[in-house]
Phi, psi and omega in degrees: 000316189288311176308292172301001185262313193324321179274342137340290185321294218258329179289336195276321195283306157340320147286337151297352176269302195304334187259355177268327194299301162334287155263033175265344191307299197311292194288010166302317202304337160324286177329288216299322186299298172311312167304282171328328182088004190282147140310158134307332183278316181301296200318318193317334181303341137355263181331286199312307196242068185241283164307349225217002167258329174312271164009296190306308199249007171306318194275318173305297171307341160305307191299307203269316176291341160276337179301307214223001179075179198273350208277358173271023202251331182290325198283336204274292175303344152246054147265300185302313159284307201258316193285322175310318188293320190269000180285281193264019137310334173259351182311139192238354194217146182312313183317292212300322174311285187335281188293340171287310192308313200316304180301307158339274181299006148278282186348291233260354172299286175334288193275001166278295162321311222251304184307325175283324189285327183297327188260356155263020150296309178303335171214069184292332178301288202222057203284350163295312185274347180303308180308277117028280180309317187313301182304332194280357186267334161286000182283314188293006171245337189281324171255032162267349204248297175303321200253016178285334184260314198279260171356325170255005176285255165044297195246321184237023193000067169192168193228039178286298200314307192323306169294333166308288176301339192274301213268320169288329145326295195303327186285332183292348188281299166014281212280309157020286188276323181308347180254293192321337206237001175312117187090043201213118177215146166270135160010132150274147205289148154282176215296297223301327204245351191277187209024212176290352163301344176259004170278346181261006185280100218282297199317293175357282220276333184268355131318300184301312181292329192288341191260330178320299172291334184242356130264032145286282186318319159290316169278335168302346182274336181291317176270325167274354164320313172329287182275352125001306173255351143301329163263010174253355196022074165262324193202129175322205133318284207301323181283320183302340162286323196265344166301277205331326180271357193264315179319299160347286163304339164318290207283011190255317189288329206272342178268005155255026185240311176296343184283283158331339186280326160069068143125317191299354172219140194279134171329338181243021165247324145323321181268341147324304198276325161294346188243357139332305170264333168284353169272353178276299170305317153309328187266354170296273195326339220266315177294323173271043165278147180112330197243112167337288193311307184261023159304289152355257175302317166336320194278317183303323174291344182262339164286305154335297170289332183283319239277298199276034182267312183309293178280030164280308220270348199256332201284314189283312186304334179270354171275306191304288195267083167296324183301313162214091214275328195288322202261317159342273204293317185310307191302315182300313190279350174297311202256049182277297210272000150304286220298316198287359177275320211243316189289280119046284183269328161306324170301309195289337187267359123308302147326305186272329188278321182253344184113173183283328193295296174305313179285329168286349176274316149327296163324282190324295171318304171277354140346276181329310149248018152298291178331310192286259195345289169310316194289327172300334190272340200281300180295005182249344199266329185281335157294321184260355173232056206301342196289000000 
């Protein structure tokens, strides 16, 4: 017990490394450009093979954590996150910027992938709120990394430290986890699900299409906000940033409020009910283009309902594939990081080409169907588990 909570203890500080790391890039980019000799638009090429190491490395870590348990793939990925994050924080040339973000985003795939499935093995009695706890400490590193940069651009005009503090925090878990989790291997899968047989399974991609869709759908609401409301001139820039932290904070309240419930309401009554309010909150946004108050309230409420769906949804894929959870969740969370590629920039090429009435109507649509989804995902979890 003193074990599984210590690695609890140290996945929670990790993750909280993971949400700085994460949302420290954007207001870095300045910093990162200057070092470099760069544009902004070039350095922006970051975000891309950032995602695209993720990418590389969700379905491998899945793979190595049922072979081989979690501890080379977590010992690995934050390795991998925190020295990469301080590699190109010191890069001086675009390649070098690059090619460090690439070896990030494995890292951060790794330890995203490895840290979540390890820690709902560890705790299958109550693994949505434990997860849901994991996560609100990356919403609380994801808005300590913006306001940790508005405070040293301010005093040092830069905004490095933020990213700095996100990687070091992540090393420090390094020797930590490596005595806790030592000696630690998973189950072998039963037939039906082992090898590529567990790639034919339908629940598998409608899990995978439902995550998809809603962090595509959390980030285009997350990342555009900014200009969303500067151009409906509802709020400035500067207040349009602090909703966009407020959004943040939304989703950090709504996965600790599910944390807190510790159990008493079930992941598919939860996911109901979230995605319910982000379709409520998208038809708020869709109905309030122009007006501030509700434009406002719209974004805090969407954040709120988006905040338990990602780890609720990871608690059932890893109850459902028990056998093989690490391969499960790799698959789901790679097509995390599509949606989070692909949605994202179709909004904002919506936004800028057609207008706010348009990027709201979108939000809406995919509300809607996240909404869709889920009724399809409820009803397909209830034919394979009727009990």
């Amino acid at each position: 017990m003193q074990q599984r909570t210590a690695i609890l203890a140290t996945s929670c500080a990790a993750f909280l490394g993971l949400g700085m790391v994460t949302a420290g890039v954007g207001p870095a980019l300045p910093d990162l450009a200057a070092q470099t000799g760069s544009s902004a638009a070039a350095v922006g090429g970051l975000f891309s093979v950032l995602f695209l190491g993720a990418l590389l490395a969700q379905p491998v870590a899945g793979l190595v954590l049922d072979r081989l348990g979690a501890a080379p793939v977590l010992l690995t990925g934050l390795a991998l996150l925190g020295g990469g994050t301080l590699l190109y924080t010191a890069a001086t040339s675009l390649p070098l910027l690059l090619l460090a973000g690439l070896i990030t985003g494995v890292g951060h795939g790794a330890v995203d992938t490895g840290i979540t499935v390890n820690i709902a093995g560890l705790y299958p009695e109550k693994r949505v709120s434990i997860l849901n706890w994991l996560n609100v400490f990356f919403g609380v590193g994801a808005v300590a990394a913006p306001a940790l940069a508005a405070l040293t651009l301010a005093q040092w005009q830069t905004a490095l430290p933020g990213l700095w503090a996100g990687a070091i925090i992540t090393l420090l878990q390094l020797p930590l986890l490596a005595w806790y989790v030592r000696g630690e291997h998973s189950r072998p899968a039963v037939a039906h699900e082992a090898g590529t047989g567990l790639y034919r399974v339908p629940l598998l991609w409608l899990f995978a299409l439902f995550i998809l869709v809603y962090v595509g759908f959390e980030n285009a609401i997350a990342g555009w906000t900014s200009v969303y409301v500067v151009q409906t001139a509802v709020l400035t820039a500067e207040n349009g940033a602090l909703l966009t932290g407020g959004f943040w904070l939304a989703l950090t309240l709504g996965r600790l409020l599910v944390a807190g419930l510790g159990g008493r309401m079930g992941p598919q009554r939860v996911l109901w009910l979230a995605a319910l309010g982000a379709l409520v909150g998208a038809g708020l946004l869709l109905a309030g283009v122009g007006q501030r108050p509700l434009t406002v309230a719209a974004t805090l409420l969407l954040g709120f309902a988006c905040g338990p769906i990602f780890p609720t949804t990871i608690s059932l894929v890893t109850a459902h594939f028990h056998t093989t959870p690490g391969r499960a969740a790799g698959a789901v969370i790679a097509c995390a990081s599509i949606g989070g590629a692909t949605l994202p920039n179709l909004h904002g090429r919506l936004l800028e080409g057609s207008g706010p009435p348009v990027a709201a109507l979108h939000a809406a649509l995919l509300a809607a169907i996240l909404l869709l989804l889920w009724w399809r995902l409820r009803a397909r979890l209830r034919r394979a588990d009727p009990a």
